[in-house]
PDB file of N, CA, C, O and CB in Angstrom:
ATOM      1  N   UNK A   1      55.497  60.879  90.700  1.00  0.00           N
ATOM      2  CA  UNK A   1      54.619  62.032  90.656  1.00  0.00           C
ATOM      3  C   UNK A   1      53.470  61.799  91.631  1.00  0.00           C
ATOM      4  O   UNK A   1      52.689  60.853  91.532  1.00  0.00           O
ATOM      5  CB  UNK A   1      54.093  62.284  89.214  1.00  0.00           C
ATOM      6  N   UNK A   2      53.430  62.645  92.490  1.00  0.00           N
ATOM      7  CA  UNK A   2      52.000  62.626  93.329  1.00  0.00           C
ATOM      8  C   UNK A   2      50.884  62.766  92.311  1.00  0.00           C
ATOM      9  O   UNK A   2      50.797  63.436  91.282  1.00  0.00           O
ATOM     10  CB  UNK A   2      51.848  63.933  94.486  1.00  0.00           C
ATOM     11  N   UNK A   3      49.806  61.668  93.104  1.00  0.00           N
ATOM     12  CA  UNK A   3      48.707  61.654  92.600  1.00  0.00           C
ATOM     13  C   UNK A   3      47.540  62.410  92.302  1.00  0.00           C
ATOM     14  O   UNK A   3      46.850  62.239  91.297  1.00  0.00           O
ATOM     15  CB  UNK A   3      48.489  61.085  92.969  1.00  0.00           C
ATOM     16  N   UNK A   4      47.253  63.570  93.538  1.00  0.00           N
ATOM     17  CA  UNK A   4      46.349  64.833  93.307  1.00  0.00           C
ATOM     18  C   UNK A   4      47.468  65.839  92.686  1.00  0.00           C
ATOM     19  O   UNK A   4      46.847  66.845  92.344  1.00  0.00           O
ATOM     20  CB  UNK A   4      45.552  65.484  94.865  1.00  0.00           C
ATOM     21  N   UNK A   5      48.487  65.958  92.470  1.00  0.00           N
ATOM     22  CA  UNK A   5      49.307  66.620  91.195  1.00  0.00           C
ATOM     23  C   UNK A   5      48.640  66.306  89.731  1.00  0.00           C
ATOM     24  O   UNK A   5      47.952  66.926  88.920  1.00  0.00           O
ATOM     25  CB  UNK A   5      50.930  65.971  91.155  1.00  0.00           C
ATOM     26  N   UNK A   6      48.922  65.674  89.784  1.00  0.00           N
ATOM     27  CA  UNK A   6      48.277  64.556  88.166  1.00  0.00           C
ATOM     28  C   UNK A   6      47.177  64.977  88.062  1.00  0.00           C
ATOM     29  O   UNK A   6      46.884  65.694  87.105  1.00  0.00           O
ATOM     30  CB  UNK A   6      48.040  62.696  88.179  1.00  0.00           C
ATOM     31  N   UNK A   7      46.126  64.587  89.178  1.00  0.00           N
ATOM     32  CA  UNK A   7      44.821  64.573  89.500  1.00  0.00           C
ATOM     33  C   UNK A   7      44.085  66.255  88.865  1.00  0.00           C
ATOM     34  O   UNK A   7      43.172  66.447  88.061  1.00  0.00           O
ATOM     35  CB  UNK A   7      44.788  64.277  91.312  1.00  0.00           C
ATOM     36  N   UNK A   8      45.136  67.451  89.802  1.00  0.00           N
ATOM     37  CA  UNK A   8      44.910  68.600  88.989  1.00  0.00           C
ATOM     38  C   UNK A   8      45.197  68.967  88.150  1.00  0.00           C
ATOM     39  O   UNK A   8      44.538  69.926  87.750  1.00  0.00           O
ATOM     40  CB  UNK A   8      45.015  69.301  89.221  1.00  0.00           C
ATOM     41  N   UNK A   9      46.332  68.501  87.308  1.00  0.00           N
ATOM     42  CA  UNK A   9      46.475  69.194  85.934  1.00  0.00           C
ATOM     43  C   UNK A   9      46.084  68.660  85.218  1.00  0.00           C
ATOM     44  O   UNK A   9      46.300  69.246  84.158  1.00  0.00           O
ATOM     45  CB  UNK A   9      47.485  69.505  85.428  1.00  0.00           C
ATOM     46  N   UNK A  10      45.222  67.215  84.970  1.00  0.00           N
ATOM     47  CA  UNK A  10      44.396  66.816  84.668  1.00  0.00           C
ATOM     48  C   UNK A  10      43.084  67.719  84.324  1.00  0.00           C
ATOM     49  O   UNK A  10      42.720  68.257  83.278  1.00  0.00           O
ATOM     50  CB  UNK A  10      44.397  66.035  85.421  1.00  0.00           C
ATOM     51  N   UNK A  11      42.614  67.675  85.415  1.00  0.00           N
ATOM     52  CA  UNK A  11      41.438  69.021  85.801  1.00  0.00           C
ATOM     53  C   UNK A  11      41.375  70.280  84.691  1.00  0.00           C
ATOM     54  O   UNK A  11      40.500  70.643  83.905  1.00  0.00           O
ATOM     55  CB  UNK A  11      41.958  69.880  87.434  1.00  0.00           C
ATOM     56  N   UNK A  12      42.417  70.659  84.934  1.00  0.00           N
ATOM     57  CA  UNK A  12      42.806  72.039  84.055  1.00  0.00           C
ATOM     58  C   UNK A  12      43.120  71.873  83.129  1.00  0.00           C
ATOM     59  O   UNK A  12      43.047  72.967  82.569  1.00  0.00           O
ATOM     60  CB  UNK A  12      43.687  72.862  84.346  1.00  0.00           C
ATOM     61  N   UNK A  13      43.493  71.131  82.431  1.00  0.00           N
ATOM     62  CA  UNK A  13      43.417  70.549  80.807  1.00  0.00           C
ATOM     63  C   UNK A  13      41.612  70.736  80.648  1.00  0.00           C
ATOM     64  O   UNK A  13      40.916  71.618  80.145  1.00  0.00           O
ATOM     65  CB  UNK A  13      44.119  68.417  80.590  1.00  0.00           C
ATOM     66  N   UNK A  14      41.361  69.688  81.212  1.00  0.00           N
ATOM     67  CA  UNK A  14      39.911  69.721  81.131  1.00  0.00           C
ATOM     68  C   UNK A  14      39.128  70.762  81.032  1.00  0.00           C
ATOM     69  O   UNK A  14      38.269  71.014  80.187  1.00  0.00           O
ATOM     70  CB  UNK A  14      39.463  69.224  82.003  1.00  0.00           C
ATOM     71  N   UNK A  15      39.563  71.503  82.181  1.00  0.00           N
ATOM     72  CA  UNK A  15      38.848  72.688  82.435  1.00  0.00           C
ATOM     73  C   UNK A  15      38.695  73.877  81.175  1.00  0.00           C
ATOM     74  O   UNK A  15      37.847  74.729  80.907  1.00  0.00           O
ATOM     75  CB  UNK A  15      39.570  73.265  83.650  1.00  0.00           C
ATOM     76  N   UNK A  16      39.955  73.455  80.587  1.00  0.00           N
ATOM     77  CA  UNK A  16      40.235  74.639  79.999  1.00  0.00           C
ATOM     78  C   UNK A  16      40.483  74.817  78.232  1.00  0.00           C
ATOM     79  O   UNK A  16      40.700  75.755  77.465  1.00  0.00           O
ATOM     80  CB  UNK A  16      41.418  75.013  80.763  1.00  0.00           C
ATOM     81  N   UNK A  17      40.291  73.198  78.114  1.00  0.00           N
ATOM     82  CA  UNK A  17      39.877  72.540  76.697  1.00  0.00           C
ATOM     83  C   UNK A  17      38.930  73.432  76.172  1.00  0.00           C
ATOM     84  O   UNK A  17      39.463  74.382  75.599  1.00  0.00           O
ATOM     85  CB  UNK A  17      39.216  71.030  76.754  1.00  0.00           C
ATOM     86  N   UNK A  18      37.684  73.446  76.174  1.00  0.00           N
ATOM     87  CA  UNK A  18      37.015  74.172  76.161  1.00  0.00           C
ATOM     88  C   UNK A  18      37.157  75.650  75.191  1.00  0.00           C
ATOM     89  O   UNK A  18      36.642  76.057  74.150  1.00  0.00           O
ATOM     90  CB  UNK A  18      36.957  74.165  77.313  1.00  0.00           C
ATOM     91  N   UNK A  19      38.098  76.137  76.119  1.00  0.00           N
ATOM     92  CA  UNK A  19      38.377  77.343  75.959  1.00  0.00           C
ATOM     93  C   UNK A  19      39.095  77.837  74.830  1.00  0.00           C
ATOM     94  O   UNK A  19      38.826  78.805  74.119  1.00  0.00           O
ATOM     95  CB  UNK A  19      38.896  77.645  76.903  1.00  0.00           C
ATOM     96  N   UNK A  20      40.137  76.959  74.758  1.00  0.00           N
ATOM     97  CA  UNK A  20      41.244  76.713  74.122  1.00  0.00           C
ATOM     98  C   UNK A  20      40.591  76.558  72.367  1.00  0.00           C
ATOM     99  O   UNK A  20      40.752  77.268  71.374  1.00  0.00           O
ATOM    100  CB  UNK A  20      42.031  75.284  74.905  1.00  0.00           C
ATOM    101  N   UNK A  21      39.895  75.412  72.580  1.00  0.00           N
ATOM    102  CA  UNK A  21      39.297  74.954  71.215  1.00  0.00           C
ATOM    103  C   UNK A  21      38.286  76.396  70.701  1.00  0.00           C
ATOM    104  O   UNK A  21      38.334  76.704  69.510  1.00  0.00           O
ATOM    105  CB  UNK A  21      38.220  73.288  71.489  1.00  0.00           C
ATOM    106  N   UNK A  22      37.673  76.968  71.363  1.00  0.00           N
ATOM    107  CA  UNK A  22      36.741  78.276  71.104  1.00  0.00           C
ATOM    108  C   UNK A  22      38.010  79.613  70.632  1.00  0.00           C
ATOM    109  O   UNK A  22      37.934  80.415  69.701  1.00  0.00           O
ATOM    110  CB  UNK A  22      35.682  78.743  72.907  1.00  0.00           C
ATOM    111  N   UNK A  23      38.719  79.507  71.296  1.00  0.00           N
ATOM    112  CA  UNK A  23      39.906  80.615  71.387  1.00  0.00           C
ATOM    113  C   UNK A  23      40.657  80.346  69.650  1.00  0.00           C
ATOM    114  O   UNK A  23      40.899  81.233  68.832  1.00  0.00           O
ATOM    115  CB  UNK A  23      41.281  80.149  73.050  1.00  0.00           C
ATOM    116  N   UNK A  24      40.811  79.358  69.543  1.00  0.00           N
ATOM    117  CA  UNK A  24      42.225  78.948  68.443  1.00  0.00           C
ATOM    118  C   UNK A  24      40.717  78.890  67.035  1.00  0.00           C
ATOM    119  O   UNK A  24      40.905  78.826  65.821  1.00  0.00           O
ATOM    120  CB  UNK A  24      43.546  76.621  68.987  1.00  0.00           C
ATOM    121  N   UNK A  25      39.633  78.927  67.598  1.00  0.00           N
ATOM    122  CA  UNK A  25      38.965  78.779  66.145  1.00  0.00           C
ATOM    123  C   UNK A  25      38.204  80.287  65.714  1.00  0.00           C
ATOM    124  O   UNK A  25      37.703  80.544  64.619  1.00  0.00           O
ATOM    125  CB  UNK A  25      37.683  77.403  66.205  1.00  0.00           C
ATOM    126  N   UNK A  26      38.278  81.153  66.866  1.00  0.00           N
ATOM    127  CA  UNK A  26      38.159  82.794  66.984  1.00  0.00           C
ATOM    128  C   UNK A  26      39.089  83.215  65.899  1.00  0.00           C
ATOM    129  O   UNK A  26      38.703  83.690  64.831  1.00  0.00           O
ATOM    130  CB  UNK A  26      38.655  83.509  68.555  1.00  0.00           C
ATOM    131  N   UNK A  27      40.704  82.957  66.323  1.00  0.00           N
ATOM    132  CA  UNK A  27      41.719  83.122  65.929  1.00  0.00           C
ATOM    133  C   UNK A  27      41.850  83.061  63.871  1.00  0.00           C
ATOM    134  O   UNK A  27      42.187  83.861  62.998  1.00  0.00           O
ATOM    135  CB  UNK A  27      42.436  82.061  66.865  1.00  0.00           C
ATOM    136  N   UNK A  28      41.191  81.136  63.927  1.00  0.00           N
ATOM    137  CA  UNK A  28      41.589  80.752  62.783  1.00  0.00           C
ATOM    138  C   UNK A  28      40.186  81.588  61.947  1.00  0.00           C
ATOM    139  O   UNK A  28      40.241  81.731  60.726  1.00  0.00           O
ATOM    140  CB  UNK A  28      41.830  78.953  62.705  1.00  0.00           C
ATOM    141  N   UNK A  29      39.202  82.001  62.593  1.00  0.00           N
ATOM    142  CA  UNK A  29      38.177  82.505  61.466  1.00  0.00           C
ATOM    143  C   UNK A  29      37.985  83.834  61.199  1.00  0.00           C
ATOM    144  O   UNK A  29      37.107  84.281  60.460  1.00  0.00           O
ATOM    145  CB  UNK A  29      36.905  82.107  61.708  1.00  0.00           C
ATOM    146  N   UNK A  30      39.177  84.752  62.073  1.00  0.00           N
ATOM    147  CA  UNK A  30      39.371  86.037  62.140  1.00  0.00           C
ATOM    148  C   UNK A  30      40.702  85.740  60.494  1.00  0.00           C
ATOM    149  O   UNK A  30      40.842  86.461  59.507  1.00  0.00           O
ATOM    150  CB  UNK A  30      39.982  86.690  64.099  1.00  0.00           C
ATOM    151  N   UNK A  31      41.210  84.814  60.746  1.00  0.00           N
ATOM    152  CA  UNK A  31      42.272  85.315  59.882  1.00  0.00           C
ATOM    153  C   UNK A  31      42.270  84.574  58.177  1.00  0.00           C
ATOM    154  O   UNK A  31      42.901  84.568  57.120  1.00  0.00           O
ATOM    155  CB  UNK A  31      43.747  84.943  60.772  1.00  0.00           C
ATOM    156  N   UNK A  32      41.061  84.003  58.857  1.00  0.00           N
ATOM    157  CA  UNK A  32      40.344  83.455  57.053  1.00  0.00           C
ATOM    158  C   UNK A  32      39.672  84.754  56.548  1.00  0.00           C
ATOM    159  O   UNK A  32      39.405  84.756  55.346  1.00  0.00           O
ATOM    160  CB  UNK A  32      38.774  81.945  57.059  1.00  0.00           C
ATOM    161  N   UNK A  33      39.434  85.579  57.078  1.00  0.00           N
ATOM    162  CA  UNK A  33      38.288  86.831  56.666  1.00  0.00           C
ATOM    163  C   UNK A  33      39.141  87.608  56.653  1.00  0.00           C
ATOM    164  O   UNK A  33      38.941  88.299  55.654  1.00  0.00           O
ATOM    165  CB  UNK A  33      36.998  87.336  57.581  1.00  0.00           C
ATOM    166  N   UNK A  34      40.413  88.103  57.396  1.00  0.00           N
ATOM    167  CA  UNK A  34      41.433  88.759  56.922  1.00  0.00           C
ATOM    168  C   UNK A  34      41.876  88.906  55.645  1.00  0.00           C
ATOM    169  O   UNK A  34      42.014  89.844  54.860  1.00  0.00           O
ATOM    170  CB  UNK A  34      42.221  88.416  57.426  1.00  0.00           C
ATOM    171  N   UNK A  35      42.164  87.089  55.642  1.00  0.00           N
ATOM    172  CA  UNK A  35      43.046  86.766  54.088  1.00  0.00           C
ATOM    173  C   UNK A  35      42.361  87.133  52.419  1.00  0.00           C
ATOM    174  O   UNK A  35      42.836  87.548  51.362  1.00  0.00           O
ATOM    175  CB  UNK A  35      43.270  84.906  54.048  1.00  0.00           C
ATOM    176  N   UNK A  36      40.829  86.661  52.963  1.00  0.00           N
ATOM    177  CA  UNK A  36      40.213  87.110  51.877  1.00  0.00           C
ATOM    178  C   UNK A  36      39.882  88.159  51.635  1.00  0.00           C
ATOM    179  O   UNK A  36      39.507  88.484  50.508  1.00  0.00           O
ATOM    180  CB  UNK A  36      39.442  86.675  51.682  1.00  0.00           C
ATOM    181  N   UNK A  37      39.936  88.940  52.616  1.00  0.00           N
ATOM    182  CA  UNK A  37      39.732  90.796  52.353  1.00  0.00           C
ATOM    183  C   UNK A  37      41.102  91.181  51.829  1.00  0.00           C
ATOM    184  O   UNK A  37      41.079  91.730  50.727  1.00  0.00           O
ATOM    185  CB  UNK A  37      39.382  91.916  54.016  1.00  0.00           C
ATOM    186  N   UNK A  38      41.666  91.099  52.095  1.00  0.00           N
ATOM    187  CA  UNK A  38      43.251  90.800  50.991  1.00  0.00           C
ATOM    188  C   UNK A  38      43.179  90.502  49.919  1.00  0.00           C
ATOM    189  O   UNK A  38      43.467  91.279  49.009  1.00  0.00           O
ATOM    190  CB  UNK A  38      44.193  89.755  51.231  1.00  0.00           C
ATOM    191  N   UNK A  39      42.766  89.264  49.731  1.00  0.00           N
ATOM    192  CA  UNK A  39      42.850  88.376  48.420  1.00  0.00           C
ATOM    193  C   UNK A  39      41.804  89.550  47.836  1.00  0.00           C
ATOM    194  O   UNK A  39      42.398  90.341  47.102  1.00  0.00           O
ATOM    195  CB  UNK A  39      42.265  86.408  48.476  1.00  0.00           C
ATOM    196  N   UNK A  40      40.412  89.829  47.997  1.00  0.00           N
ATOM    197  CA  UNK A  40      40.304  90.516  46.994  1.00  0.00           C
ATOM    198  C   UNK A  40      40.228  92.266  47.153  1.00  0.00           C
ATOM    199  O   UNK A  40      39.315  93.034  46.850  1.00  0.00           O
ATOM    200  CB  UNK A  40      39.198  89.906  46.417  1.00  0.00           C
ATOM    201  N   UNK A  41      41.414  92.502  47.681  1.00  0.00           N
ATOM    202  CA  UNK A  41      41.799  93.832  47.669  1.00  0.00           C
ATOM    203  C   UNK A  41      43.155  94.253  46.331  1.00  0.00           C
ATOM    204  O   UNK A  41      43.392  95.211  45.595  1.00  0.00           O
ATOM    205  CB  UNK A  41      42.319  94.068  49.343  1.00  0.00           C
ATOM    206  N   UNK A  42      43.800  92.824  46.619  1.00  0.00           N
ATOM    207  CA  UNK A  42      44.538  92.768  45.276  1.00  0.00           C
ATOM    208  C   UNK A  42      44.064  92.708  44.338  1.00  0.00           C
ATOM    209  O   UNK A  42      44.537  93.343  43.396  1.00  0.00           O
ATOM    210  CB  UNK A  42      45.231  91.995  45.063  1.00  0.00           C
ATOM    211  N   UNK A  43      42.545  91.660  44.122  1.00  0.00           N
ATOM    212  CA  UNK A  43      42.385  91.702  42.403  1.00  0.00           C
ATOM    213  C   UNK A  43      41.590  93.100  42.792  1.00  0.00           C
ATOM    214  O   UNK A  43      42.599  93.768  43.020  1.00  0.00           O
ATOM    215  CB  UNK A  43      41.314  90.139  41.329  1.00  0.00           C
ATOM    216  N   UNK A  44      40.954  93.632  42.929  1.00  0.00           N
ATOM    217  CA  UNK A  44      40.644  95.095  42.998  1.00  0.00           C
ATOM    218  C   UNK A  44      42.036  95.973  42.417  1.00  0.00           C
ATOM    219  O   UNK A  44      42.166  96.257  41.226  1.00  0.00           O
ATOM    220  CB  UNK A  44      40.247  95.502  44.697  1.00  0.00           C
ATOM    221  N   UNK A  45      42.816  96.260  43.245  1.00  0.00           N
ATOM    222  CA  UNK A  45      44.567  96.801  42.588  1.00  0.00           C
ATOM    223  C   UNK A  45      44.739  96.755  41.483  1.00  0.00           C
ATOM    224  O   UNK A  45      45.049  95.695  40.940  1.00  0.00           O
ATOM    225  CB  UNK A  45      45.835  96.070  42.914  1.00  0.00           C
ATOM    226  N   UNK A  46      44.590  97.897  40.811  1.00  0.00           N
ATOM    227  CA  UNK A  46      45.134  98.127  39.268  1.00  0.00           C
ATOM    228  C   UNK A  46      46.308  97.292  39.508  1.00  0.00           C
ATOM    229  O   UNK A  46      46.186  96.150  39.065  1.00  0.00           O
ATOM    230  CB  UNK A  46      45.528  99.842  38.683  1.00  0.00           C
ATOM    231  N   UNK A  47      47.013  97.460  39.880  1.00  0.00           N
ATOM    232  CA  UNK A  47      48.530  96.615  39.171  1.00  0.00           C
ATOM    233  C   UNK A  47      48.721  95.934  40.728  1.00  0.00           C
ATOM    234  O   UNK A  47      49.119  96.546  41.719  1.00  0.00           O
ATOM    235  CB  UNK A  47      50.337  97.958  38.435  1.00  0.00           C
ATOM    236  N   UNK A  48      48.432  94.877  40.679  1.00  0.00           N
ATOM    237  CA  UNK A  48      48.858  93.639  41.563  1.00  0.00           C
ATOM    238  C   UNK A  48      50.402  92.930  41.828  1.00  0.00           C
ATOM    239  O   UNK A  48      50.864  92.367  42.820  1.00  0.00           O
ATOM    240  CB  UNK A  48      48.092  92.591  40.983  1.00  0.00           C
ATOM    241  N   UNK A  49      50.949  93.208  40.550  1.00  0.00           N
ATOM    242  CA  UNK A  49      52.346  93.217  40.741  1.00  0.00           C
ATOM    243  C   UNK A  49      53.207  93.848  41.574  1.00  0.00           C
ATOM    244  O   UNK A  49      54.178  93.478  42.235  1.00  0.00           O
ATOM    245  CB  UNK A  49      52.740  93.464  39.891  1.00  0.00           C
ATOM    246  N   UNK A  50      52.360  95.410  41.315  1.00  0.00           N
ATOM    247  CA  UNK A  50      53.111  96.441  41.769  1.00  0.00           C
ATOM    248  C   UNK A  50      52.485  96.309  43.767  1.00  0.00           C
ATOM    249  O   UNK A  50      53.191  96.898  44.585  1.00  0.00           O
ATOM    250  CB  UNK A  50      52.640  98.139  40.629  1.00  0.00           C
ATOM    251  N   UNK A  51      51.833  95.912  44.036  1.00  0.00           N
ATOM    252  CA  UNK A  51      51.652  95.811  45.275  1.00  0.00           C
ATOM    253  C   UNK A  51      52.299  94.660  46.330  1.00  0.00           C
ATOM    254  O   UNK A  51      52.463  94.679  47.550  1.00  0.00           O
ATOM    255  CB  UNK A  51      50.431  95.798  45.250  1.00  0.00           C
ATOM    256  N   UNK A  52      52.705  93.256  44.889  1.00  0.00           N
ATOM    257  CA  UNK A  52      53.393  92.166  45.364  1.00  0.00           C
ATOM    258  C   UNK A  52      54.681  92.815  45.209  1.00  0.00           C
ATOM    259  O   UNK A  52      55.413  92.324  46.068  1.00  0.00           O
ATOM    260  CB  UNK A  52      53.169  90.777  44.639  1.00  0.00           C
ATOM    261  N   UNK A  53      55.161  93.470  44.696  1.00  0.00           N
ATOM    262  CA  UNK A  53      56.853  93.498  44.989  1.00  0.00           C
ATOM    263  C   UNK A  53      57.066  94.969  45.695  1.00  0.00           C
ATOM    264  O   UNK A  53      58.224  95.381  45.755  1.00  0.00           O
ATOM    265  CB  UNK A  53      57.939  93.378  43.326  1.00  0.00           C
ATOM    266  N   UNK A  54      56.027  95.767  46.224  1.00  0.00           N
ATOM    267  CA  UNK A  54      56.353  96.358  47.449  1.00  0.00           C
ATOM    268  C   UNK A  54      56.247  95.754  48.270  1.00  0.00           C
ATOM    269  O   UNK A  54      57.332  95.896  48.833  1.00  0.00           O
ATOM    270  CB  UNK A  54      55.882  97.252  47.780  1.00  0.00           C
ATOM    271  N   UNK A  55      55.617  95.022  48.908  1.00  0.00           N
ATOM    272  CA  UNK A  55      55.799  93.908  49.706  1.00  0.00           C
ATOM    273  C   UNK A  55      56.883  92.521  50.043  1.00  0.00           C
ATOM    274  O   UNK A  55      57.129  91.755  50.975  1.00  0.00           O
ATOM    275  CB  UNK A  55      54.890  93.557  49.421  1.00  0.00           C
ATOM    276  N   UNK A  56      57.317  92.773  48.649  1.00  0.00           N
ATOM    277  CA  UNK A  56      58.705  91.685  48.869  1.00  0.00           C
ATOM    278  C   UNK A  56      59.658  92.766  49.560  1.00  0.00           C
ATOM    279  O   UNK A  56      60.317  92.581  50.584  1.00  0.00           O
ATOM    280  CB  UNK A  56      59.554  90.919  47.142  1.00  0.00           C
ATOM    281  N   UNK A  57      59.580  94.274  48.569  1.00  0.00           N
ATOM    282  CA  UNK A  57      60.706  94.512  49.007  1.00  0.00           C
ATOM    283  C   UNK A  57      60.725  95.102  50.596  1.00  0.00           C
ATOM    284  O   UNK A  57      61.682  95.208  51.362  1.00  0.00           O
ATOM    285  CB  UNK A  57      61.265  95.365  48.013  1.00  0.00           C
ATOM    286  N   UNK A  58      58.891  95.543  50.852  1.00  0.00           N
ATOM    287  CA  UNK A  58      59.196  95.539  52.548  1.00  0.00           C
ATOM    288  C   UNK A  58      59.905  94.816  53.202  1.00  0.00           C
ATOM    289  O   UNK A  58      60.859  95.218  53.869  1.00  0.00           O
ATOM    290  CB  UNK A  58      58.273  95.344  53.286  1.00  0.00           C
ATOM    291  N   UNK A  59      59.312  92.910  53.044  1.00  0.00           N
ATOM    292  CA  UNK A  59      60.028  91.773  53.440  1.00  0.00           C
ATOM    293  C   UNK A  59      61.318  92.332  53.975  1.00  0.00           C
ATOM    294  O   UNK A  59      61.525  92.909  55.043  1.00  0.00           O
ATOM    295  CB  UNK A  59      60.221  90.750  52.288  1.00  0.00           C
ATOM    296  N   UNK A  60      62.318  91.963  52.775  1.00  0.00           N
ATOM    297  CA  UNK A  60      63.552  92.392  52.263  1.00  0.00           C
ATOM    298  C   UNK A  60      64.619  93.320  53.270  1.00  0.00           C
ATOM    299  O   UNK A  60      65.725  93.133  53.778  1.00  0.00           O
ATOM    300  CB  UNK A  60      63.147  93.177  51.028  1.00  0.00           C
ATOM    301  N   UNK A  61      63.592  94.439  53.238  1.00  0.00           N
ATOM    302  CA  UNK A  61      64.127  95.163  53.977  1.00  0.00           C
ATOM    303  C   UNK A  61      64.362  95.084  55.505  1.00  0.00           C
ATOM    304  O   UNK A  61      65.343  95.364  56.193  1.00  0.00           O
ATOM    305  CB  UNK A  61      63.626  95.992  53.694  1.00  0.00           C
ATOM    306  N   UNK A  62      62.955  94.539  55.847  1.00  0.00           N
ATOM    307  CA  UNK A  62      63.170  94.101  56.894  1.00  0.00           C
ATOM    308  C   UNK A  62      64.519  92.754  57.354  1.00  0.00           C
ATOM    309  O   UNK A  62      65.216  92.518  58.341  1.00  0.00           O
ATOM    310  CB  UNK A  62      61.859  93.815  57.064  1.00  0.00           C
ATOM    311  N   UNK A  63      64.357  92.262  56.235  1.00  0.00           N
ATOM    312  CA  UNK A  63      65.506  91.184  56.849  1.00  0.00           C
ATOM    313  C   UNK A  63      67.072  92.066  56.775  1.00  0.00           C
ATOM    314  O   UNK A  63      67.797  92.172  57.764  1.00  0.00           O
ATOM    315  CB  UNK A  63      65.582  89.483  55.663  1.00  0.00           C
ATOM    316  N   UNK A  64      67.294  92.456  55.875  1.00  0.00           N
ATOM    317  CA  UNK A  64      68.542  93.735  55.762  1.00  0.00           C
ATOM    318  C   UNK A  64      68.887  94.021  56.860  1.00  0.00           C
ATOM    319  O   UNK A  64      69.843  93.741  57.584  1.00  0.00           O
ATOM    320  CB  UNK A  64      68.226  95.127  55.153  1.00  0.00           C
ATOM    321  N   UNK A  65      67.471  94.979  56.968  1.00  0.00           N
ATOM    322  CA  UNK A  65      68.005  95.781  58.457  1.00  0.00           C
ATOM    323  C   UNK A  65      68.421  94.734  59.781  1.00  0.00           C
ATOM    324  O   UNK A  65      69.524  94.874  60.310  1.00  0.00           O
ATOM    325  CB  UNK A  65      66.556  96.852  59.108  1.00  0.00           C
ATOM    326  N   UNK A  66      67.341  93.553  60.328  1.00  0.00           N
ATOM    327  CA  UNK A  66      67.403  92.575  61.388  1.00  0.00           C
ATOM    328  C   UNK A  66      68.846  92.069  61.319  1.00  0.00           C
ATOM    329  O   UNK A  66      69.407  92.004  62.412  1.00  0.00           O
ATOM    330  CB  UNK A  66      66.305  91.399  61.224  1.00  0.00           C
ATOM    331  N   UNK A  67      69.660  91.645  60.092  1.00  0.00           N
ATOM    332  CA  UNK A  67      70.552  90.784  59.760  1.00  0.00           C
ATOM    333  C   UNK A  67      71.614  92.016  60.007  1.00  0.00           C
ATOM    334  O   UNK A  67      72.709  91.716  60.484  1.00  0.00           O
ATOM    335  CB  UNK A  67      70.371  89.964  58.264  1.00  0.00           C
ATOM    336  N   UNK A  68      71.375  93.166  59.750  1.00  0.00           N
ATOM    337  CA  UNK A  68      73.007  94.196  60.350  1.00  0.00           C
ATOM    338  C   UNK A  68      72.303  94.766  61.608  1.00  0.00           C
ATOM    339  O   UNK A  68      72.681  95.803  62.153  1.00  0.00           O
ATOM    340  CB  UNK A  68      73.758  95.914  59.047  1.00  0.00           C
ATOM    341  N   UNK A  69      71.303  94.056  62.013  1.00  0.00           N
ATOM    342  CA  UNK A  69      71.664  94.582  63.910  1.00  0.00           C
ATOM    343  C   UNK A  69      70.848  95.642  64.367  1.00  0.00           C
ATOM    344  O   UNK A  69      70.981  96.075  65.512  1.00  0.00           O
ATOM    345  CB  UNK A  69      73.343  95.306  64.266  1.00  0.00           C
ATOM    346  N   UNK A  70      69.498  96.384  63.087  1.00  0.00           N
ATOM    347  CA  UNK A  70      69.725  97.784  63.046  1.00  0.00           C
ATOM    348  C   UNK A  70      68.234  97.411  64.235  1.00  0.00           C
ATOM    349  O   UNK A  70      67.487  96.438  64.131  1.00  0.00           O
ATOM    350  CB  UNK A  70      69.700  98.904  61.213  1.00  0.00           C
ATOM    351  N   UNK A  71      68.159  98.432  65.219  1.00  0.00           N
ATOM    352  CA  UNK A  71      66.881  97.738  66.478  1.00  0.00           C
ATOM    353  C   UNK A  71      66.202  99.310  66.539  1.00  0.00           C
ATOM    354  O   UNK A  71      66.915 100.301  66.693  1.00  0.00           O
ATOM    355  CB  UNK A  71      67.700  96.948  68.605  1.00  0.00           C
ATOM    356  N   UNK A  72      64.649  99.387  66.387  1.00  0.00           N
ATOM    357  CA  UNK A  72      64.415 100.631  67.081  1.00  0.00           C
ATOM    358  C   UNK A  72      64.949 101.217  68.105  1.00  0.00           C
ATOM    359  O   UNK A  72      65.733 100.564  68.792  1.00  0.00           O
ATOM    360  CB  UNK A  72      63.488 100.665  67.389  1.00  0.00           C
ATOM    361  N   UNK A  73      64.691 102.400  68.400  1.00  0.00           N
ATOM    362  CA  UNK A  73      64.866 103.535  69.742  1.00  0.00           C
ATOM    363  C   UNK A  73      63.718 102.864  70.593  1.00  0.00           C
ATOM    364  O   UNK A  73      62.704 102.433  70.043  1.00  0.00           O
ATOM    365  CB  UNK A  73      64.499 105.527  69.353  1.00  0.00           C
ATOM    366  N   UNK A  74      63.913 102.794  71.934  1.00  0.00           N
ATOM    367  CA  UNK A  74      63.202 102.548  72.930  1.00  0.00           C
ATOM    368  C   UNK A  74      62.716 103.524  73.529  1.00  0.00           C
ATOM    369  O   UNK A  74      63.720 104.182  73.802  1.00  0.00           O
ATOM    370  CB  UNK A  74      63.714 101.916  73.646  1.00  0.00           C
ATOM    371  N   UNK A  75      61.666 104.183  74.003  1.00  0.00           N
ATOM    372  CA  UNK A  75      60.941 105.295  74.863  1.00  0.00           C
ATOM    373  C   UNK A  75      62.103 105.949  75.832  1.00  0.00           C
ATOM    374  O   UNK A  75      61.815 106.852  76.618  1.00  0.00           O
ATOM    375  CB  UNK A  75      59.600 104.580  75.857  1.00  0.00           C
TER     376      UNK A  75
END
């Protein structure tokens, strides 16, 4: 391996560490505040059950359909 090869992607790791670490913790604290606006949107939900097993059976469905092939219409 050439040495100013190395030398730059070196660099750009570096460079871009930074970024990366700010970016992925944007990410992780957007989706902690997500989860808990969730979490208590369910105990809010008269019937919590009834909101967990529409949701399974969205799941569900979705795998149904993926597993026989079925693909949206494209534009």
């Amino acid at each position: 391996m050439n040495l100013s090869l190395a030398t730059s992607h070196l660099e750009r790791v570096v460079i871009l560490a930074p970024a990366i670490v700010i970016g992925a913790g944007l990410v992780l604290g957007v989706l902690i505040l997500l989860g808990r606006a969730f979490a208590d949107s369910i105990r809010e939900f008269g019937h919590p059950r009834l909101l967990i097993a529409g949701g399974v059976a969205l799941v569900g469905i979705v795998v149904v359909l993926t597993w026989l092939g079925v693909s949206l219409p494209k534009e």
